[in-house]
C-alpha positions as CSV (number, residue, x, y, z in Angstrom):
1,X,-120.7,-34.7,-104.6
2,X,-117.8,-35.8,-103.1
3,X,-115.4,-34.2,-106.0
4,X,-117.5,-30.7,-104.9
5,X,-116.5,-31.2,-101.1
6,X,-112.9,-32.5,-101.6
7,X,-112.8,-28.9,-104.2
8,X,-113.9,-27.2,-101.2
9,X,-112.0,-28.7,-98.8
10,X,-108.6,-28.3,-100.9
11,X,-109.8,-24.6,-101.9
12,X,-106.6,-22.4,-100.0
13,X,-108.8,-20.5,-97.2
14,X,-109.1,-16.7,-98.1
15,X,-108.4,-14.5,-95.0
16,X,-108.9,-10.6,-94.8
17,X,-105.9,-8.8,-94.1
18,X,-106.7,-6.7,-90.7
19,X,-104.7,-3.5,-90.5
20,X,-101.6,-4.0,-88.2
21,X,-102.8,-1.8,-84.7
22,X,-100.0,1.3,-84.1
23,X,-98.2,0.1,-80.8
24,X,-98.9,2.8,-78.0
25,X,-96.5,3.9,-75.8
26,X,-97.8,3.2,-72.4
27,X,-93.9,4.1,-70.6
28,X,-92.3,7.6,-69.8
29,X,-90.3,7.9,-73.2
30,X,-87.0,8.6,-74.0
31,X,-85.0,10.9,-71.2
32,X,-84.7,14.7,-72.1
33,X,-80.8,15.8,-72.3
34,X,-80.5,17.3,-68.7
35,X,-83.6,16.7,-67.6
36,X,-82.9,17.3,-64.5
37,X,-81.9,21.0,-64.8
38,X,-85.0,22.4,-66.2
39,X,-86.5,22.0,-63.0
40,X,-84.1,24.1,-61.4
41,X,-83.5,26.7,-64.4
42,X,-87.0,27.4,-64.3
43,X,-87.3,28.4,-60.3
44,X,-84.2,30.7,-60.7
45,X,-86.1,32.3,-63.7
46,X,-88.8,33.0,-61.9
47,X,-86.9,34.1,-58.8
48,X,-85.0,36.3,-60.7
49,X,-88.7,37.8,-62.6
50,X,-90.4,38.4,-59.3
51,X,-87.1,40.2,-57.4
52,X,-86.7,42.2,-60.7
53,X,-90.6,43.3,-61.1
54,X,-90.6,44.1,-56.9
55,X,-93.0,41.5,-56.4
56,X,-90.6,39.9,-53.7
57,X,-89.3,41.8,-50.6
58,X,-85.6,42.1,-50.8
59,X,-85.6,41.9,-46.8
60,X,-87.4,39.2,-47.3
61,X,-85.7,37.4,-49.9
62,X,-82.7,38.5,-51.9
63,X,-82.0,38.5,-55.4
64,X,-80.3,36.3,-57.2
65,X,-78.0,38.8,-57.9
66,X,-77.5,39.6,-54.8
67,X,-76.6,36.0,-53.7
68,X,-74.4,35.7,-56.6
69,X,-72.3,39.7,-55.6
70,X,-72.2,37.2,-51.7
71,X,-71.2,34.6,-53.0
72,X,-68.0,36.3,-54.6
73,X,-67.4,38.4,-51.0
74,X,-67.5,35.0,-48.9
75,X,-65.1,33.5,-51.6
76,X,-62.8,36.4,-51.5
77,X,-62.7,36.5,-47.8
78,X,-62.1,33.0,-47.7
79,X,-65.0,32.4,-45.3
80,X,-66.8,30.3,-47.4
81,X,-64.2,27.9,-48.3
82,X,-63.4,27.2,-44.7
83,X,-67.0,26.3,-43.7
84,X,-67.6,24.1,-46.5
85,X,-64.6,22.2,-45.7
86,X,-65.7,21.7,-42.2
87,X,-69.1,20.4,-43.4
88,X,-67.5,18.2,-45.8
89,X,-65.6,16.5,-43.2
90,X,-68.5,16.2,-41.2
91,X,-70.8,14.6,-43.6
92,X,-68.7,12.4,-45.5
93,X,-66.5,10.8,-41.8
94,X,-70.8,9.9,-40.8
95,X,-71.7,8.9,-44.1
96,X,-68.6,6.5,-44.2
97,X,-69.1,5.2,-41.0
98,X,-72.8,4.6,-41.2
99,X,-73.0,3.1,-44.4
100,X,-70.2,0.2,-43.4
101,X,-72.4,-0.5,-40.2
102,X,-75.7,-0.3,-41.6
103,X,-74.0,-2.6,-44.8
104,X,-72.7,-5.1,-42.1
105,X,-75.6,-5.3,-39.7
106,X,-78.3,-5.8,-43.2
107,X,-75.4,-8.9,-43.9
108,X,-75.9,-10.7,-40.7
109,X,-79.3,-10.1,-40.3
110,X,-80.6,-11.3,-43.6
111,X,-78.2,-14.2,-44.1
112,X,-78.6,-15.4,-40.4
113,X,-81.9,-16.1,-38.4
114,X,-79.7,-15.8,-35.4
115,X,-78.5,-12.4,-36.9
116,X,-82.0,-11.4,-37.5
117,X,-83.4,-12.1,-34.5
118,X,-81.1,-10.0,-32.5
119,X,-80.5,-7.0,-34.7
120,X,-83.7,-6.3,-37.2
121,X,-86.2,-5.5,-34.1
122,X,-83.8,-2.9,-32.3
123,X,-82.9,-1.2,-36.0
124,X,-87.1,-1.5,-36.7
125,X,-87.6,0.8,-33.5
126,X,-84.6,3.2,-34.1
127,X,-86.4,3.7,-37.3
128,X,-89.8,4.9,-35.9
129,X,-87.9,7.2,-33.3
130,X,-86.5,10.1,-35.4
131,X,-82.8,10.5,-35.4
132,X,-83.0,14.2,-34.2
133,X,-85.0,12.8,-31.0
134,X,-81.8,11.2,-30.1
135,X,-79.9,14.7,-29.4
136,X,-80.2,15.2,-26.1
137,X,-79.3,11.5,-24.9
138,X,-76.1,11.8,-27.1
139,X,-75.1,15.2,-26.0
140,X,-75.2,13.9,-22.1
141,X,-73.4,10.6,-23.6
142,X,-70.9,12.7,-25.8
143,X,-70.9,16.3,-25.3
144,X,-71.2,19.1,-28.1
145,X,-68.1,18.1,-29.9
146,X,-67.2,16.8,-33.1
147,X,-67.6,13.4,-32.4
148,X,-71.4,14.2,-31.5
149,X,-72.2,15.7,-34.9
150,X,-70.3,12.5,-36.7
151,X,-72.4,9.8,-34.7
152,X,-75.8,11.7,-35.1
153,X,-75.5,11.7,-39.1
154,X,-73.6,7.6,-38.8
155,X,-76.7,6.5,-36.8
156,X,-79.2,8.1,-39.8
157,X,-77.5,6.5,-42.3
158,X,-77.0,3.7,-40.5
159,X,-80.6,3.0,-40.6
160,X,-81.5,4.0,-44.1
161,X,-78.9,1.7,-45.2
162,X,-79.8,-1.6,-42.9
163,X,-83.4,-1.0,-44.2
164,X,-82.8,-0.9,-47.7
165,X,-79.7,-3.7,-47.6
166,X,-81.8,-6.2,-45.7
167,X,-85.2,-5.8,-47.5
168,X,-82.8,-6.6,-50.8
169,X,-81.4,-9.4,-49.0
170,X,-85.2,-10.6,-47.7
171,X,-86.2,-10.0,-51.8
172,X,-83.8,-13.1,-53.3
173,X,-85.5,-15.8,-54.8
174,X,-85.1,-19.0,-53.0
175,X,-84.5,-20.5,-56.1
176,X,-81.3,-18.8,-56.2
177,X,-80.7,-20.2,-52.4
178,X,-81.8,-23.9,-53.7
179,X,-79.4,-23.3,-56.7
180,X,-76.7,-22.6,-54.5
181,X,-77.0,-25.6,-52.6
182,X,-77.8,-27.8,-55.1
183,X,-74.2,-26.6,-56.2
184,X,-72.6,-27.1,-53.2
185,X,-71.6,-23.5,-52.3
186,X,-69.8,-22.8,-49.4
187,X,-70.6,-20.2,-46.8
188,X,-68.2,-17.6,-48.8
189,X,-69.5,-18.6,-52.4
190,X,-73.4,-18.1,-51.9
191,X,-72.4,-14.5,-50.5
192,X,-70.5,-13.9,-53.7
193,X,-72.5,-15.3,-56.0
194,X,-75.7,-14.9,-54.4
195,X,-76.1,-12.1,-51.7
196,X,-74.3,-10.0,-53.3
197,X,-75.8,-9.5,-56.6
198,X,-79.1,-10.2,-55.1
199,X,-78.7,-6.8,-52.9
200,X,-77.0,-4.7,-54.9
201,X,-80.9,-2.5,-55.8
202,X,-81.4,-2.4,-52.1
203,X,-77.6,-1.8,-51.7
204,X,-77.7,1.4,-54.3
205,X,-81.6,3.0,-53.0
206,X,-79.8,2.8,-49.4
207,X,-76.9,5.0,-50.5
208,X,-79.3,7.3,-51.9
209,X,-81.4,7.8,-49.2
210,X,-78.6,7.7,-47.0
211,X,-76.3,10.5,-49.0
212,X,-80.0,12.4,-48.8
213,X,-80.0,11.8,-44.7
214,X,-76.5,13.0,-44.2
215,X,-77.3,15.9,-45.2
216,X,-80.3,16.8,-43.7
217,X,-79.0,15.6,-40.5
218,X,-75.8,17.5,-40.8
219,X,-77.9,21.0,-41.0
220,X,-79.2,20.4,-38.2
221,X,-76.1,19.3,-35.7
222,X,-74.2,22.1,-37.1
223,X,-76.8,24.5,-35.4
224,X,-76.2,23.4,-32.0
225,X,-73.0,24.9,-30.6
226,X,-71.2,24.7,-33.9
227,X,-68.1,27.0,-34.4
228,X,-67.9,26.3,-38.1
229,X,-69.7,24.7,-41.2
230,X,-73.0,26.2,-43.8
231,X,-75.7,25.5,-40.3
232,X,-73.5,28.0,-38.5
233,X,-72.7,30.3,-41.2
234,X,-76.7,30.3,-41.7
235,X,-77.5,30.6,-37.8
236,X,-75.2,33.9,-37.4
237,X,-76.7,35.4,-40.8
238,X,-80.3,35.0,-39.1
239,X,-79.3,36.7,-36.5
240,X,-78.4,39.8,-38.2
241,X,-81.2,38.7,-40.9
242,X,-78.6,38.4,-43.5
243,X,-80.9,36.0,-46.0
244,X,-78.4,36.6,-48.7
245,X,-76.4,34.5,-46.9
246,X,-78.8,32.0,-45.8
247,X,-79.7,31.7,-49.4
248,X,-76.1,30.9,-50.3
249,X,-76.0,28.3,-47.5
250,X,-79.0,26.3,-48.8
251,X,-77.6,26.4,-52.3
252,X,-74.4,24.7,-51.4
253,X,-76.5,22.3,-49.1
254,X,-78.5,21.3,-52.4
255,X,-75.4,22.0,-54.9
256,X,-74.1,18.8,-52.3
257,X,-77.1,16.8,-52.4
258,X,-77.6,17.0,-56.1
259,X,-73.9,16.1,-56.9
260,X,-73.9,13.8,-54.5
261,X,-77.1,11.6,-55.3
262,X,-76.2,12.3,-59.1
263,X,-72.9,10.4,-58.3
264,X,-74.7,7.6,-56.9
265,X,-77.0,7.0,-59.6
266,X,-74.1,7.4,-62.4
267,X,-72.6,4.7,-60.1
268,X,-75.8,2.5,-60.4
269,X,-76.2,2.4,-63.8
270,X,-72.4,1.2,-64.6
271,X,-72.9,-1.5,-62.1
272,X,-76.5,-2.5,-62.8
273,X,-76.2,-1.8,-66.1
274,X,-77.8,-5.3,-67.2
275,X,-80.9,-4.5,-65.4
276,X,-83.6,-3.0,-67.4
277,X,-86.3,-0.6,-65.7
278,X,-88.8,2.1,-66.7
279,X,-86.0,4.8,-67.2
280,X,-83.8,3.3,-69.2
C-alpha cells in the first residue's frame, strides 16, 4: 500500500495545456503619419465641395479659391507681410515676458512657503478674473499703445504658466525632497537636481497653453485702436465685409498657433524623451 501511494505521489503531475489568451490592445495604437493634418485636409475639402456645389453664400463665406487669389494680392502688395510682422512682434515680446515671470513666480512659490503665501493667492484670483476684463484698467494705466497690447498678452501667459509650473512643482514626491537631504544638497543642488526635472511636465503643458493664450489674446488687443497687425487687417475687412480677407487673417492666426504649439511639443519629446505616456 505504501509502494501504491509513494507510485502516486512520485507520478510527474499531468497538467492541461490552456490556450495562451491574445493580449488586447486596450491603448490608442500606433500614431498615423501626419495625423494631425487629416483633420484639417478634410474641412478644406468640404469647404471647397459646398462653395463649388453653391451650397455656401460667397458673401457669406468665400472660397477657397478665392482666399488663396487674396492671399497672392496681399502678398504682392506687401500688405500682408507688414501686418504679420507687427503681430509677430507683438506676440512673441508678451510671450517672452510672461513666460520668464510666470517661470519665476511658480519657483518661489513652490519652493518657498514664504513665496507661496504671498504670491499663489493673488495669481489664484487673477486667474478667475479673465485677462480681457483687465482692458480698461490698463488702458487708463497705460494708454492704447504698444506697450498695452504687450502687457495684456505677458499677464495671460503669465498665469497659464505660474499655474502649470507650480502644480508641477506641488506634484514632486517628497521622497525625492527626503533624498535630497538625506544627501546633503544645498539650496542650488535640490533645484538642479530636483525642481527642475520634477517640473519640467508642468513646465512644457504651461508653454502650450501659454503659446495658445498669446494668441488668442493678441486678436483681441489688436482690435482696439490698432494701426497694424492680422486683428486690424480683419477689423477694416468687416467693415467693407471683405470675408475673403477675414478668412486669410484667421488662417495665419491658426497657421501660428499650429506651428507654434507643434514646436513646443517637438521640444517636449527631445527633452522628456525618457518619459513614457499613452502616445508614445
Amino acid at each position: 500500500m505504501a509502494t501504491e501511494t509513494l507510485s502516486v505521489a512520485t507520478r510527474p503531475r499531468v497538467t492541461a495545456t490552456q490556450p495562451r489568451r491574445k493580449r488586447r490592445r486596450v491603448g490608442p495604437g500606433k500614431p498615423i503619419p501626419y495625423g494631425r493634418a487629416l483633420g484639417p485636409v478634410l474641412l478644406l475639402a468640404l469647404w471647397a465641395l459646398a462653395s463649388a456645389t453653391g451650397v455656401l453664400d460667397p458673401r457669406k463665406l468665400s472660397a477657397p479659391w478665392t482666399v488663396a487669389s487674396t492671399t497672392i494680392d496681399l502678398i504682392q502688395a506687401g500688405t500682408l507681410q507688414d501686418h504679420i510682422l507687427a503681430s509677430l512682434q507683438r506676440a512673441v515680446f508678451g510671450f517672452a515676458i510672461g513666460a520668464v515671470a510666470g517661470l519665476a513666480l511658480a519657483l518661489l512659490a513652490g519652493t518657498s512657503r514664504i513665496g507661496e503665501a504671498l504670491i499663489d493667492g493673488p495669481m489664484r484670483i487673477k486667474l478667475a478674473i479673465p485677462t480681457i476684463g483687465l482692458i480698461p484698467l490698463l488702458i487708463l494705466w497705460l494708454g492704447i499703445n504698444e506697450g498695452f497690447k504687450i502687457t495684456i498678452i505677458a499677464v495671460a501667459v503669465a498665469v497659464y504658466m505660474y499655474v502649470q509650473v507650480h502644480a508641477g512643482l506641488t506634484g514632486i514626491d517628497q521622497r525625492y525632497v527626503e533624498l535630497a537631504q538625506v544627501q546633503n544638497y544645498s539650496r542650488w543642488e535640490f533645484v538642479r537636481h530636483v525642481v527642475f526635472p520634477g517640473a519640467l511636465p508642468g513646465v512644457f503643458v504651461g508653454l502650450r497653453l501659454s503659446v495658445t493664450a498669446s494668441w488668442l489674446i493678441l486678436i483681441t488687443v489688436e482690435q482696439i485702436n490698432a494701426l497694424s497687425g492680422i486683428g486690424y487687417m480683419m477689423t477694416q475687412a468687416q467693415e467693407y465685409a471683405q470675408t475673403d480677407i477675414i478668412i486669410v487673417g484667421l488662417v495665419i492666426y491658426g497657421i501660428f498657433g499650429f506651428a507654434s504649439d507643434a514646436l513646443v511639443r517637438i521640444a517636449e519629446r527631445r527633452v522628456l524623451g525618457w518619459r513614457r505616456t499613452l502616445t508614445n
